[in-house]
LOTORLUM-103660 format. One record per residue (C-alpha): residue in three letters; x, y, z. Coordinates in Angstrom, 1 decimal, m for minus. Example, Ala and Ser with C-alpha at 12.3 -4.5 7.8 and 13.67 -1.06 7.14 Angstrom:
2
- ALA/12.3/m4.5/7.8 $
- SER/13.7/m1.1/7.1 $
This chain:
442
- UNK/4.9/m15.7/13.6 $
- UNK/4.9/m16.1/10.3 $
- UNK/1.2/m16.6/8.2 $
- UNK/0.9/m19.6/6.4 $
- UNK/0.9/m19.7/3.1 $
- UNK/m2.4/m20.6/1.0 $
- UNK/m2.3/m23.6/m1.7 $
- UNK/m5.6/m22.5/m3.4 $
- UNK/m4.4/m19.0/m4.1 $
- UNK/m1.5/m19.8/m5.7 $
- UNK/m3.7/m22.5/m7.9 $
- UNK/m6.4/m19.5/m8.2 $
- UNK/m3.7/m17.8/m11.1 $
- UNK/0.0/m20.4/m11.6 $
- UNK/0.3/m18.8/m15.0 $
- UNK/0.7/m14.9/m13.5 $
- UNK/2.5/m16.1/m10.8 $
- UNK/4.9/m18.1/m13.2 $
- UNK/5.4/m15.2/m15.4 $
- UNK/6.1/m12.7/m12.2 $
- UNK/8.9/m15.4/m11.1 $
- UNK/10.3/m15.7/m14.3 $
- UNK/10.8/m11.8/m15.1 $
- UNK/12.4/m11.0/m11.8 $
- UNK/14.7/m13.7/m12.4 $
- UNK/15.4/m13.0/m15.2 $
- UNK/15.7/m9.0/m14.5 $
- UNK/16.2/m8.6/m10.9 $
- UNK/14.8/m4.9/m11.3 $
- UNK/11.6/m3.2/m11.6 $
- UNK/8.5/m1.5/m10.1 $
- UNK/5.1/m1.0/m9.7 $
- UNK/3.3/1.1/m13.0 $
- UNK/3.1/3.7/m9.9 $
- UNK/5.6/5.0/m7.7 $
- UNK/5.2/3.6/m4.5 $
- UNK/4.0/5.9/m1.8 $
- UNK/5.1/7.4/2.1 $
- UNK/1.4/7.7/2.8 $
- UNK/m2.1/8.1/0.9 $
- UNK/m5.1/10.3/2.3 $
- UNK/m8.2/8.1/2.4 $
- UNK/m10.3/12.0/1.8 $
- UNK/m8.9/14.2/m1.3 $
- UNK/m8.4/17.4/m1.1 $
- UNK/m11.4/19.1/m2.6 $
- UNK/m11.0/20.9/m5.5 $
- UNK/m8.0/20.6/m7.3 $
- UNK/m5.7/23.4/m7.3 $
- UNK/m3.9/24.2/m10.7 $
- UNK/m1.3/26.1/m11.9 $
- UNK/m2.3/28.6/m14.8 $
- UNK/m2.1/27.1/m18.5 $
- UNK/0.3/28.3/m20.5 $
- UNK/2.5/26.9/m23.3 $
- UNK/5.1/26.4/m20.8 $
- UNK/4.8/22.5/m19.6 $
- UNK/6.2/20.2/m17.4 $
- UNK/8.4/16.5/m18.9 $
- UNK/5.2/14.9/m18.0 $
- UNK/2.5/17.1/m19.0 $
- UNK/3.7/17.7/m22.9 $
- UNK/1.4/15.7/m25.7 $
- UNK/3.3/12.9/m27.9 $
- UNK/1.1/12.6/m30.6 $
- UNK/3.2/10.4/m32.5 $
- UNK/3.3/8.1/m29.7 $
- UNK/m0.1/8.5/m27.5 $
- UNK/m2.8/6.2/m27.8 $
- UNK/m5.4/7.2/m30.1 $
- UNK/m8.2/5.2/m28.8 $
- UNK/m11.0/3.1/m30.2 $
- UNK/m13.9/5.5/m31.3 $
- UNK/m17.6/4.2/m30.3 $
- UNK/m20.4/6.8/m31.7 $
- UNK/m20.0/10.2/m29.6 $
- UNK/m17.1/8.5/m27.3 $
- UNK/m13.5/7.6/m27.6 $
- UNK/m12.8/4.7/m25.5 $
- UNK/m9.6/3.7/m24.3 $
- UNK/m8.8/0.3/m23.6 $
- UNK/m5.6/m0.6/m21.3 $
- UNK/m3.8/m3.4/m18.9 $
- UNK/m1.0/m3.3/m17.0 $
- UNK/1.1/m6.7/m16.4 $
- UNK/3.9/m6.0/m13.9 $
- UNK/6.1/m8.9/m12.1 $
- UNK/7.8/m7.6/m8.9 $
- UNK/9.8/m8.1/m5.6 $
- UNK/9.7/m6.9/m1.7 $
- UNK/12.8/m7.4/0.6 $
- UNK/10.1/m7.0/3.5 $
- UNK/6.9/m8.4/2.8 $
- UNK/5.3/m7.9/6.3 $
- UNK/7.1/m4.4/7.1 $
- UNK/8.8/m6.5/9.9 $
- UNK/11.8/m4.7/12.1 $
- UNK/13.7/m7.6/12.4 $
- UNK/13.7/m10.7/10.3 $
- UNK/12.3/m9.7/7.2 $
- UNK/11.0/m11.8/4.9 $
- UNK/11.3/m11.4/0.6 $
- UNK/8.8/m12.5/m1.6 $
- UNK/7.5/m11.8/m5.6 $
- UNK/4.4/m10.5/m6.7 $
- UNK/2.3/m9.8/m9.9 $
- UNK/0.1/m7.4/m10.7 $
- UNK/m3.0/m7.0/m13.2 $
- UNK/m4.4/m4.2/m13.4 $
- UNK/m7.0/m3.3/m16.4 $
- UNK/m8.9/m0.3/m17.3 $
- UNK/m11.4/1.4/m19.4 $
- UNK/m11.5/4.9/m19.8 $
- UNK/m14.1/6.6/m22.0 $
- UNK/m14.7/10.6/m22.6 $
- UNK/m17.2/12.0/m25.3 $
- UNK/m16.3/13.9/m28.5 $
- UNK/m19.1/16.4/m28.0 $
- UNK/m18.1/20.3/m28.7 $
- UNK/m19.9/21.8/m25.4 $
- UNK/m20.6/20.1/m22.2 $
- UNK/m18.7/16.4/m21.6 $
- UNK/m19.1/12.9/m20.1 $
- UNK/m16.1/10.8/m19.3 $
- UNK/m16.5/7.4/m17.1 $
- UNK/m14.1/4.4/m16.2 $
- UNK/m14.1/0.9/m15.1 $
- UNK/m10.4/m0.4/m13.5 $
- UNK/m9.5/m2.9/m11.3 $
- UNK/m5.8/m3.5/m9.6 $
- UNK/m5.0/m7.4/m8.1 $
- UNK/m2.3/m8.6/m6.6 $
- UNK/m1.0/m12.1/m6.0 $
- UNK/1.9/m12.9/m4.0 $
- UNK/3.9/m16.3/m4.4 $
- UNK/4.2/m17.7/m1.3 $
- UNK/2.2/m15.0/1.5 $
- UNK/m1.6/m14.9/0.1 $
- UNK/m2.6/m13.0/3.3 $
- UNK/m1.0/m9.9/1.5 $
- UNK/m3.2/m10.9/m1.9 $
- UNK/m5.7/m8.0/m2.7 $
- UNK/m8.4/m6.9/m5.2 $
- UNK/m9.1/m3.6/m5.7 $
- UNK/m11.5/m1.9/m8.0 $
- UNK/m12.6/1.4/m9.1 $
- UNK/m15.7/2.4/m10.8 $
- UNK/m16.9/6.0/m11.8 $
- UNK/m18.7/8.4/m13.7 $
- UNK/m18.7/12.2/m14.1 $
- UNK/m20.2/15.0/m16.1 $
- UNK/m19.7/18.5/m17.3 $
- UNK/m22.9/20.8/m18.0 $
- UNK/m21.2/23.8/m19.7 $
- UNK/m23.9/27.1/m18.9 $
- UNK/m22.0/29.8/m20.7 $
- UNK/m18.3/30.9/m20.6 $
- UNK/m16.0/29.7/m18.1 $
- UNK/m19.7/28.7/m15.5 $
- UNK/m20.6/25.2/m15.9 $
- UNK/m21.8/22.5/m13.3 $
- UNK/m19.9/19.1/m12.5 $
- UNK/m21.8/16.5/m11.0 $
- UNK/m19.7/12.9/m10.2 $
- UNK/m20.2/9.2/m8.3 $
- UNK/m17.1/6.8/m7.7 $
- UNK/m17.3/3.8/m5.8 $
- UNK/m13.8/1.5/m5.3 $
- UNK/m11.8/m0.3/m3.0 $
- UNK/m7.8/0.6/m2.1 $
- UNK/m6.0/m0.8/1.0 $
- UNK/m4.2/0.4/3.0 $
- UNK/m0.7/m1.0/3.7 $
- UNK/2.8/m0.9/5.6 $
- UNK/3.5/2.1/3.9 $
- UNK/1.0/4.2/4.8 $
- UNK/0.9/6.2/8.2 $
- UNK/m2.0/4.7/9.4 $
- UNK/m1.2/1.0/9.0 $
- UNK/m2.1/m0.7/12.1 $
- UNK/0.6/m1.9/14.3 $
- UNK/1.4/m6.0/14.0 $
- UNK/m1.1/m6.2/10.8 $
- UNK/0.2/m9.0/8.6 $
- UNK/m2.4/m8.2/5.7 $
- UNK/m3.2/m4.6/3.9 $
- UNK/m6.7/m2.9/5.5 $
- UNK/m9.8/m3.2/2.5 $
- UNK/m10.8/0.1/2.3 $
- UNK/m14.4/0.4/0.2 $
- UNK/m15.6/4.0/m0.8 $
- UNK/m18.7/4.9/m2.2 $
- UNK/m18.4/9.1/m3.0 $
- UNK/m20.6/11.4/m4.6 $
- UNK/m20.3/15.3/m5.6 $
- UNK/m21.3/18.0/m7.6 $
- UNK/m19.3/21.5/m8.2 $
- UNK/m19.9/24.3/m9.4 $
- UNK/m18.4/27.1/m11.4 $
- UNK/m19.1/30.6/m12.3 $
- UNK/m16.5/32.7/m14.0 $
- UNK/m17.1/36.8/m14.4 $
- UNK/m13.8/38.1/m16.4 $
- UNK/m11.1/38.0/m14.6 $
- UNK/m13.2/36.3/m11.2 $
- UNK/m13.9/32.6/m11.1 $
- UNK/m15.6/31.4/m7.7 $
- UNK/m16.0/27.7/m7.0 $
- UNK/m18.3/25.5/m4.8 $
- UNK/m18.4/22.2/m4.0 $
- UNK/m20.5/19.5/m1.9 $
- UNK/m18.8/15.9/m1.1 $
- UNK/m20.2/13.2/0.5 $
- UNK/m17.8/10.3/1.1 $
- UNK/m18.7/6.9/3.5 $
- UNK/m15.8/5.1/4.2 $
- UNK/m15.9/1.4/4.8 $
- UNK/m13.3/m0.6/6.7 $
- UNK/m12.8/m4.3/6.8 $
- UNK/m10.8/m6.1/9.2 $
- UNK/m7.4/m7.1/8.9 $
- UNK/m5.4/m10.3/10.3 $
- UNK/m2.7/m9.7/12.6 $
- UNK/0.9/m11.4/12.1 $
- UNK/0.0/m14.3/14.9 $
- UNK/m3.2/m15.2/13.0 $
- UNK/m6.0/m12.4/14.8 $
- UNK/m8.3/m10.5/13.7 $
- UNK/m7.7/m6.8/14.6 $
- UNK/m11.2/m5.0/14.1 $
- UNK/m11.5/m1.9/11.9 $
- UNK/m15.0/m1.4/12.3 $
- UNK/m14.8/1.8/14.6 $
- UNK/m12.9/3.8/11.4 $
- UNK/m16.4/3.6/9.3 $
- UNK/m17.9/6.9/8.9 $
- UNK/m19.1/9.6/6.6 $
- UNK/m17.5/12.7/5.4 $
- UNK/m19.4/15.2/4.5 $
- UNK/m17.7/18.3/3.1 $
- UNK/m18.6/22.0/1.9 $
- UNK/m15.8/24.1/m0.2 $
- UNK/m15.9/26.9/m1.3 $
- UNK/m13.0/28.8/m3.5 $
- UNK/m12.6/32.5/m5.2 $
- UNK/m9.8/32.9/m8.1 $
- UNK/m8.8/36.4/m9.5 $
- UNK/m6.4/36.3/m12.4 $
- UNK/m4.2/39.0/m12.5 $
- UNK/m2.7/38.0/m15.4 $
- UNK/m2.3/34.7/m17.9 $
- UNK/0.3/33.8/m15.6 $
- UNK/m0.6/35.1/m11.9 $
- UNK/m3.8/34.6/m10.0 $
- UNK/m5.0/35.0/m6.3 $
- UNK/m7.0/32.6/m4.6 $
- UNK/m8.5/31.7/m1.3 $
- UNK/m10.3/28.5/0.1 $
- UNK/m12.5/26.8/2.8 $
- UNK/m13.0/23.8/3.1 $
- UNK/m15.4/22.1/6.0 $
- UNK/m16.1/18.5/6.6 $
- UNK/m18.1/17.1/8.8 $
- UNK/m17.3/13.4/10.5 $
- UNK/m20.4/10.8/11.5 $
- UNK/m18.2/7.7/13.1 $
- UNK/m20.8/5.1/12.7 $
- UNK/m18.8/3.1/16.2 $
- UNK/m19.1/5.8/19.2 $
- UNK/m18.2/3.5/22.1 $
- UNK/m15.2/1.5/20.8 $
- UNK/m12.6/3.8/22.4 $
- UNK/m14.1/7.1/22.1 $
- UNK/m16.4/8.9/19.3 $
- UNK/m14.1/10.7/16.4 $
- UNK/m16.7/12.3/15.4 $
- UNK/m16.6/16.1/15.1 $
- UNK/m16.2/18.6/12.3 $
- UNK/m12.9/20.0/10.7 $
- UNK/m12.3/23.4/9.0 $
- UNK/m9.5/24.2/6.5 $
- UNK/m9.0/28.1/5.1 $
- UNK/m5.7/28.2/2.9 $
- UNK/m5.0/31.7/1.0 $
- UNK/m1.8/32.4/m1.6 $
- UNK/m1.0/32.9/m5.0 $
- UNK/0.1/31.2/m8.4 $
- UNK/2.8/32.9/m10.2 $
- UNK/6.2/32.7/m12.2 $
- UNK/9.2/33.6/m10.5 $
- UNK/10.8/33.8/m13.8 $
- UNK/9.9/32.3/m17.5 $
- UNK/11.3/28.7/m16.1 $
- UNK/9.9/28.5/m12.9 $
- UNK/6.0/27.8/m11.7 $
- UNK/4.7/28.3/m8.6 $
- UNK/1.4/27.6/m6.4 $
- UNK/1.9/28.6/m2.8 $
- UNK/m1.3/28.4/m0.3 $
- UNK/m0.7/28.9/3.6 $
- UNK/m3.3/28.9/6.2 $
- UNK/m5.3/27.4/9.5 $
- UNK/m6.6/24.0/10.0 $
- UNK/m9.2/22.5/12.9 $
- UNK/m10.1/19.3/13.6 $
- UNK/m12.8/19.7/16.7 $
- UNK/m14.2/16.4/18.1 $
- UNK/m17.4/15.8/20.0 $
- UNK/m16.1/14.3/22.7 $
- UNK/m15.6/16.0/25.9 $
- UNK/m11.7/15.8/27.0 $
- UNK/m10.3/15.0/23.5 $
- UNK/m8.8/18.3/22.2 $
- UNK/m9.0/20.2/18.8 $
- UNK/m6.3/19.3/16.7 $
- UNK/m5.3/23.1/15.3 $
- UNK/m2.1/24.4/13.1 $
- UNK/m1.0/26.1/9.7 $
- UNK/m2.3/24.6/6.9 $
- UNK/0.1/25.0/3.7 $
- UNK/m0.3/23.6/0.0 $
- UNK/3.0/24.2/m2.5 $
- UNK/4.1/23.7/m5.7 $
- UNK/7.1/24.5/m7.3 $
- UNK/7.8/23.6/m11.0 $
- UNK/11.3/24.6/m12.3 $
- UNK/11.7/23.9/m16.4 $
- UNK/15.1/23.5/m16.6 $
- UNK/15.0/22.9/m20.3 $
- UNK/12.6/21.5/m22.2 $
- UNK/13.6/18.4/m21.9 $
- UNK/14.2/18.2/m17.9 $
- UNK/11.8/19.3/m14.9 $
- UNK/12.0/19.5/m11.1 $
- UNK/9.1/20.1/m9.3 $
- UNK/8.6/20.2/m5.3 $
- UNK/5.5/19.9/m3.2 $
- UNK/5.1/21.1/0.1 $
- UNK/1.6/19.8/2.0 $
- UNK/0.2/19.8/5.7 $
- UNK/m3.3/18.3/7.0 $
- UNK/m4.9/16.3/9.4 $
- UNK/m5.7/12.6/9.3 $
- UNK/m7.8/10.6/11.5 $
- UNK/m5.8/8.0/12.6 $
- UNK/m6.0/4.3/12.4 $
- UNK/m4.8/3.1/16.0 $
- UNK/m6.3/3.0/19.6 $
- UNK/m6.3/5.6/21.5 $
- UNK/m5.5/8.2/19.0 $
- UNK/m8.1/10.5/17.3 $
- UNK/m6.1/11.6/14.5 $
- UNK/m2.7/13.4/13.4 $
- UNK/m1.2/16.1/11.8 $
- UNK/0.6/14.8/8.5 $
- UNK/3.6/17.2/7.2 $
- UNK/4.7/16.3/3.7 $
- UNK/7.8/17.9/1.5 $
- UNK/8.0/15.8/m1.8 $
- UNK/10.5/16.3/m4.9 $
- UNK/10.6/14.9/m8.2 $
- UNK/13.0/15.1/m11.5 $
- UNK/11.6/14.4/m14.9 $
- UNK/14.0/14.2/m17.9 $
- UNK/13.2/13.3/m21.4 $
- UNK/16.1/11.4/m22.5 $
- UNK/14.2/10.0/m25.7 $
- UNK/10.7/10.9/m27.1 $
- UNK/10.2/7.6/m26.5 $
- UNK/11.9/7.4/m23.0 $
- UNK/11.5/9.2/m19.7 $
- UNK/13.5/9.0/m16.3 $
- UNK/12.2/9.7/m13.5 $
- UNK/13.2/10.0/m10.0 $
- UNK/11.3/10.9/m6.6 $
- UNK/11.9/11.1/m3.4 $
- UNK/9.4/11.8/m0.2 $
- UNK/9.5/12.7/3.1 $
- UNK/6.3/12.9/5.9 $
- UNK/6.3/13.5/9.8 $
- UNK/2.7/12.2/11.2 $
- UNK/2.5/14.0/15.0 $
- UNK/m0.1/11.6/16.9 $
- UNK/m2.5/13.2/19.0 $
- UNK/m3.5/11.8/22.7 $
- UNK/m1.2/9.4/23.0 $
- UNK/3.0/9.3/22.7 $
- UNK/3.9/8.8/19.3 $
- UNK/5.7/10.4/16.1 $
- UNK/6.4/8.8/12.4 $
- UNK/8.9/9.6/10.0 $
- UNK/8.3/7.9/6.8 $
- UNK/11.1/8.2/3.9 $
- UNK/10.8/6.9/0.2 $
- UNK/13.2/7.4/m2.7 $
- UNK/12.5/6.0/m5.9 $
- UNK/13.5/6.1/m9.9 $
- UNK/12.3/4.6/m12.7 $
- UNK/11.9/4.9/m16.5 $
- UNK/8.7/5.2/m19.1 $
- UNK/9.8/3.3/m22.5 $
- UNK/7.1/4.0/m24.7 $
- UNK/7.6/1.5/m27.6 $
- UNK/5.1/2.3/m29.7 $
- UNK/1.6/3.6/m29.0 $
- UNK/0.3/0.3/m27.8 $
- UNK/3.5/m0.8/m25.5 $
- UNK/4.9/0.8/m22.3 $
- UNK/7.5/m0.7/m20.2 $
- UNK/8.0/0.5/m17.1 $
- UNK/10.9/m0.8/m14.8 $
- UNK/12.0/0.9/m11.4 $
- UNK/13.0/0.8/m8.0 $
- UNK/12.0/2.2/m4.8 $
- UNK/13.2/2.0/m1.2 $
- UNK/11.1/2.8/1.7 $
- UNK/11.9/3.6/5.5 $
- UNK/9.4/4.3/8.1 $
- UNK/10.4/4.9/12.0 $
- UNK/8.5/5.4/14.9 $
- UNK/9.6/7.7/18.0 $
- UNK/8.1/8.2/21.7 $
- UNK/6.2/5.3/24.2 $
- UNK/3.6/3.8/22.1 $
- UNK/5.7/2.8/19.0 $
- UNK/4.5/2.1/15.6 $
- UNK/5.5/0.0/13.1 $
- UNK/9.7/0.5/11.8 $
- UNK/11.0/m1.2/8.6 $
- UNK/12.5/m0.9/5.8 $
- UNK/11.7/m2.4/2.4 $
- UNK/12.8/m2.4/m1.1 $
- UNK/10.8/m2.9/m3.9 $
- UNK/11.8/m3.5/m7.8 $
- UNK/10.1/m4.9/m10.7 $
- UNK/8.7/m4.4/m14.2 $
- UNK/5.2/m3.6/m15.3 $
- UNK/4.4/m3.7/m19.6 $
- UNK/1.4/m1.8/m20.1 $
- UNK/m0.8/m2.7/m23.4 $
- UNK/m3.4/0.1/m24.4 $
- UNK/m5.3/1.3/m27.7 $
C-alpha cells in the first residue's frame, strides 16, 4: 500500500519544490552534495586515525587558494557562511522489491561554520541544518539539524586538551543496514554527545585518551500500510573510554595501538530482550609508505560485544581498520578502505551485527576548477540470533565545478543495491538516484 500523499507539505515550500521539478527536467542527472551511502554508523569511531602529514596529498586534500572561500572575518573569528540548493530524483522512493515507485526531491541545506584566528589554543563551532521535501510522498520529508561546538587548550608542544558537545538529528533510511523492514518513512535519529580528549606528546611518543558519552534517541517510524512501528526499545547511552599510543618512527612511518570500550544502557529492557552490555575494541598496525606514491594505514585486531542478558551470546571477531592512498600523479588518486565492527541492530529479535565494509574511490583533477569523482562500496552485515545476512552495493560518480569561490555545482549519479539472504529476510531493492546540488558560500 502505497502512503498518501500530503497537500499541506507540498503548500509548506511550492517554490523549492517547483525549482527541484524544473532542474531535473530540464537535466535528467544529478546528486546529492554527498555521495550517497551503503550504511552509516549511528556511534563514530573514536579518535580519528590519520595518516602522517607530509607534502604528499591526496585530489581532495590539496588547498586552492585562488578558488577557496575566504570567509567573512568577525573580531578573533573567521566565519563561513554556506547553502546548498540541490534538485533530485529516486527510481525507488520506498526501497520497494517490486513495483517501485519514482519521485523528485529538493534539498536545503545551510550552514555556518566558524573557527578562531588565535595563534595558540582554538575554538571552532557550527550551526547546519539538511531538509528534504519530496513532491508527491511527504512521509519520506525530513529535517535534520546539527549543532556543535568544540575547543582546543594547547598546554605545551604537541599536549593539549579537546573538550566538545554536538547535539543533531540524522535518519536513518533504506540505505542503511539497519532500516527496519516494511518502513515507508526514514527513522529520526536525535543525538545529544559530549567528550573531551586528551593529548600528550614526548618526542617521538604521542598517547591519546578519550571519554564519550553519546544518548541516542529514536522516534518511531510509519510502516508502508499506514502503522506505527515502535523504535523506542533502540534508546540508550553509549558511554565510551579510548585510549591510543603513537610512536613515529619516522616523518612518514608510525606505530600505533588502540582500545576502545563502550558501555550500552538500553533505556527499554523488556521489549524483546535487554541489549545492554559492554563492547571492547583493541586494533594494533602501522602507517607507512610502500613507496613515494602510495599511503598506507593498516590496523587489525579483536572485537566483543558482551550483552547482559543470559542466553544472548557475545558477538566476537577481528577487528581491522585500512587505508590505502595511491597518488598516481598529482592530479589523480585512488584510495581504498577496508573496515569491520559491530552494530546493534535495528530489528526484532536481533541484538546486533557484525558490519564488514571494503570501499574504493578515484579522484582526478581534470580542471583546477573541476573534479571527478567516482566511488563504489560494498558491506556484508552477518545478523546475530536470528537467520539473516545483507549485502549492500553502491556505485556512484560525480563532479565538483567550482565556478568561482562563491559557486559550486555539483551533479552526479549513484545506484544502490541491497539483498537480503537466509529465513528472516530483510529489505531488497534497488534504487537510482541523480540530481544537482549548487552550493553558495563566502
Amino acid at each position: 500500500m502505497r502512503p498518501a500523499m500530503s497537500i499541506s507539505a507540498r503548500m509548506a515550500a511550492p517554490w523549492l519544490l517547483t525549482a527541484g521539478t524544473l532542474l531535473i527536467a530540464a537535466l535528467t542527472v544529478g546528486a546529492p552534495t554527498a555521495h550517497a551511502q551503503v550504511s552509516r554508523a549511528v556511534l563514530d569511531t573514536g579518535i580519528p586515525f590519520d595518516l602522517p602529514q607530509t607534502d604528499r596529498v591526496t585530489v581532495l586534500q590539496r588547498p586552492h587558494p585562488e578558488i577557496d572561500p575566504l570567509g567573512v572575518r568577525a573580531g578573533a573569528f573567521l566565519v563561513f557562511p554556506q547553502v546548498d540548493v540541490s534538485a533530485n530524483a529516486t527510481s525507488n522512493v520506498f526501497g520497494a522489491t517490486n513495483d517501485a515507485v519514482s519521485d523528485a526531491y529538493a534539498i536545503v541545506a545551510p550552514r555556518l561554520d566558524a573557527r578562531s584566528t588565535w595563534s595558540r589554543h582554538q575554538l571552532l563551532g557550527h550551526v547546519r541544518g539538511n531538509f528534504r521535501r519530496f513532491l508527491d510522498y511527504s512521509i519520506k520529508n525530513e529535517d535534520g539539524y546539527d549543532v556543535g561546538i568544540e575547543s582546543r587548550l594547547d598546554i605545551v608542544g604537541e599536549s593539549n586538551l579537546r573538550a566538545a558537545v554536538n547535539a543533531d538529528r540524522i535518519y536513518i533510511n533504506q540505505l542503511s543496514g539497519d532500516f527496519p523492514r516494511f518502513a515507508a518513512a526514514s527513522v529520526p535519529l536525535d543525538r545529544q554527545v559530549a567528550s573531551l580528549r586528551g593529548t600528550y606528546g614526548l618526542n617521538r611518543l604521542q598517547l591519546m585518551g578519550d571519554v564519550n558519552v553519546t544518548r541516542l534517541d529514536y522516534s518511531d517510524t510509519r510502516a508502508l500500510d499506514g502503522t506505527m512501528i515502535d523504535q523506542d526499545y533502540l534508546d540508550r547511552t553509549a558511554t565510551r573510554l579510548t585510549a591510543r599510543a603513537e610512536y613515529n618512527i619516522s616523518p612518514v612511518t608510525s606505530l600505533f595501538v588502540q582500545g576502545v570500550y563502550t558501555l550500552h544502557d538500553y533505556k527499554v529492557v523488556n521489549f524483546d530482550f535487554d541489549r545492554s552490555g559492554d563492547e571492547l575494541r583493541v586494533v594494533g598496525g602501522a602507517a607507512f609508505d610502500v613507496t613515494p606514491l602510495i599511503r598506507t594505514r593498516l590496523g587489525v585486531g579483536y572485537l566483543t560485544r558482551h550483552y547482559d542478558t543470559a542466553g544472548v551470546s557475545t558477538l566476537s571477531g577481528l577487528a581491522f581498520d585500512a587505508q590505502v592512498d595511491y597518488l598516481v600523479t598529482q592530479l589523480t588518486t585512488i584510495s581504498v578502505s577496508a573496515r569491520r565492527d559491530v552494530r546493534d541492530a535495528i530489528v526484532q529479535g536481533s541484538p546486533g551485527y557484525t558490519a564488514s565494509r571494503l570501499a574504493a574511490e578515484i579522484d582526478h583533477e581534470l580542471l583546477r576548477s573541476l573534479i571527478l569523482v567516482g566511488r563504489v562500496d560494498l558491506e556484508r552485515d552477518d545478523f546475530s540470533r536470528i537467520d539473516r545476512d545483507d549485502t549492500l552495493f553502491h556505485v556512484g560518480a560525480s563532479a565538483v565545478y567550482t565556478l568561482n569561490r562563491s559557486m559550486v555545482l555539483t551533479p552526479s549519479i549513484d545506484y544502490s543495491n541491497r539483498d537480503s539472504g537466509g529465513a528472516q529476510l530483510g529489505q531488497r531493492f534497488n534504487e537510482v538516484r541523480a540530481g544537482l546540488s549548487l552550493t553558495l558560500r563566502r
